[in-house]
N, C-alpha and C positions, 0 to 999 in steps of 0.2 A: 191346474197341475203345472208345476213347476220344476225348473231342473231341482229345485235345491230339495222339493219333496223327493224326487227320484231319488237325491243322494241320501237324503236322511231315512229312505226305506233299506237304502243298500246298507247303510252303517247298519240298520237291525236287523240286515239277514247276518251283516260279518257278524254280529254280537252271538245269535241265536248258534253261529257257526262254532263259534269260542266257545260257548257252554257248551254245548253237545261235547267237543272235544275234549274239554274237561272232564265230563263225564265217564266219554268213554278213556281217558286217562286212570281215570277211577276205579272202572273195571280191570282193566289192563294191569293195575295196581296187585289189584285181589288176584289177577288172572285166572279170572273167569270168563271175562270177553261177556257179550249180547246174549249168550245162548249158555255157557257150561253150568252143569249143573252146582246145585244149591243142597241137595243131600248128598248124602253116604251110599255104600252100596248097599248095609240095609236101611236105607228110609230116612235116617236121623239128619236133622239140619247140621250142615258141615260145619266144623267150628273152628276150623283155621281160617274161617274169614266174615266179615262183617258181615253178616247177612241183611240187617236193616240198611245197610248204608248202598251194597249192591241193589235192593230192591229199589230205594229210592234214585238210586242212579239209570236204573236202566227205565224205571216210571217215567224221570224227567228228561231221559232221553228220545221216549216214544212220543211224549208229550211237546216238545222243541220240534221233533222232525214235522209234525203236523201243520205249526207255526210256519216252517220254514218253506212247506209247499205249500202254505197260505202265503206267505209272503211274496213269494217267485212267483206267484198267479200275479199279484199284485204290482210287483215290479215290469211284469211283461205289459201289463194294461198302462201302466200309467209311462211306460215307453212308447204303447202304441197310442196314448193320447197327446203325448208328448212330439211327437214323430207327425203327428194328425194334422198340430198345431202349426208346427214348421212349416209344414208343405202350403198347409193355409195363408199362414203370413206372405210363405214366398210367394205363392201364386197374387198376392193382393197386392204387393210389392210390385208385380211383373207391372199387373193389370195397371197398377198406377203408374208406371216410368213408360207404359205402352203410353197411356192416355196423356202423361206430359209430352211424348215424343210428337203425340199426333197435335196439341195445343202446337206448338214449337213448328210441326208442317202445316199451321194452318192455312197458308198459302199452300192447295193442294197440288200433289205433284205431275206436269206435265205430260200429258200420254203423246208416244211417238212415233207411234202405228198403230193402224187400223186393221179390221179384220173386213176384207172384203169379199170373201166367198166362205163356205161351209159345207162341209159335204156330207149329205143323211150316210147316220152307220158308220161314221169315222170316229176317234178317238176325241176327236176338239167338241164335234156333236154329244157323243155323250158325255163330255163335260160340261155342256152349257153354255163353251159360244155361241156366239152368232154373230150374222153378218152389223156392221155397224158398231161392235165395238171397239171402243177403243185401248189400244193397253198401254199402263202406266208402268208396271212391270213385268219381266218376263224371266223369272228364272233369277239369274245373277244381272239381268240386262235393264238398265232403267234411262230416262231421258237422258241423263250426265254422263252415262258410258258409251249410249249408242249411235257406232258409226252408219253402220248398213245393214242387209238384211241377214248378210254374212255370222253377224254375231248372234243372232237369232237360231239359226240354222244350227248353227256350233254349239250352242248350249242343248237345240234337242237332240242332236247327235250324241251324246256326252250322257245324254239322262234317257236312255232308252230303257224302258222297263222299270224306269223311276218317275217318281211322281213328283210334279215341276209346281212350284205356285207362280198363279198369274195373277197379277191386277187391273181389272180393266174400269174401264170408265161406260157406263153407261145409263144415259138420259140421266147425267148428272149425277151420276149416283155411281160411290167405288164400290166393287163387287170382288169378292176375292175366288176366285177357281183352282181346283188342283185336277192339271191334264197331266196323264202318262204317255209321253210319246210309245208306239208301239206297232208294229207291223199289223196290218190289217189289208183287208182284200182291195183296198184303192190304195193311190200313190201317197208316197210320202211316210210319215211316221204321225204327222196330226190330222189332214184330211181338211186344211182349213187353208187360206190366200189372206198372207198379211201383207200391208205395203205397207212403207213411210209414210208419216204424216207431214207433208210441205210446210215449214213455217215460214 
């Protein structure tokens, strides 16, 4: 499915649109419209107007309108295959400019603090720290920005009640986490003790 299908089905709803309106030009003509009648008041076919040419016009009128909600089913699907397509592409597009970027860091990126305590029932707990790891990123804060613990602190301040991605390092292996800083019955907002890593 292609745009130029979308377009070439839209040209034969506008067409199906044009006839119809002809049509009912037709009627409009005779002025009898969709509905007025076709006899006299006793009985007899009216003869100030085409009678065969009405009938045939409001036939191919009933006959086009059926067309044209076959069509609009038609046009809506091959939108939403079309629309399917896009999202496909783009997400494979993402997926590929992710996977260049990560080629491109293959020297992986330096972590610059460590987590070294964790507290059960905290907020960092039920995301999956623990003690030992180490993190690569923290929010907006990455080896190249970070001066001290200062700016670590500043970013959970900031995201309270929101959800932070972190990257950490552990046993060799990057692990992505998403902690909500968040008030909870211990101190702090994440329940966990990072320090600097000494290089």
């Amino acid at each position: 499915m292609t745009m130029d299908n979308v377009k070439n089905l839209i040209k034969r709803k506008d067409d199906i649109e044009e006839q119809i309106k002809a049509y009912y030009d037709v009627l409009e003509d005779q002025g009898v419209g969709l509905q007025g009648p076709l006899v006299d008041e006793e009985g007899f076919p009216r003869a100030d107007v085409n009678l065969y040419q009405i009938r045939g016009a409001r036939h191919n009128i009933s006959c086009l309108q059926n067309d044209h909600k076959a069509i609009m089913v038609e046009i809506e699907e091959a939108l939403h295959k079309l629309h399917a397509r896009e999202k496909a592409k783009r997400e494979q597009d993402e997926a590929e400019a992710q996977v260049e970027a990560m080629d491109l860091q293959a020297t992986p990126p330096s972590p610059f603090a460590r987590v070294d305590a964790v507290t059960q029932g905290s907020p960092a707990c039920g995301a999956g720290l623990r003690v030992g790891d180490e993190v690569v990123e923290f929010g907006s804060v990455n080896a190249g920005n970070f001066q001290n613990l200062q700016n670590i602190a500043s970013v959970v301040q900031h995201s309270e009640g929101k959800p932070l991605h972190i990257v950490i390092m552990r046993a060799g292996q990057m692990t992505h986490i998403s902690l909500t800083p968040k008030r909870w019955s211990g101190r702090g907002l994440l329940g966990c003790n990072i320090v600097p890593i000494q290089r």
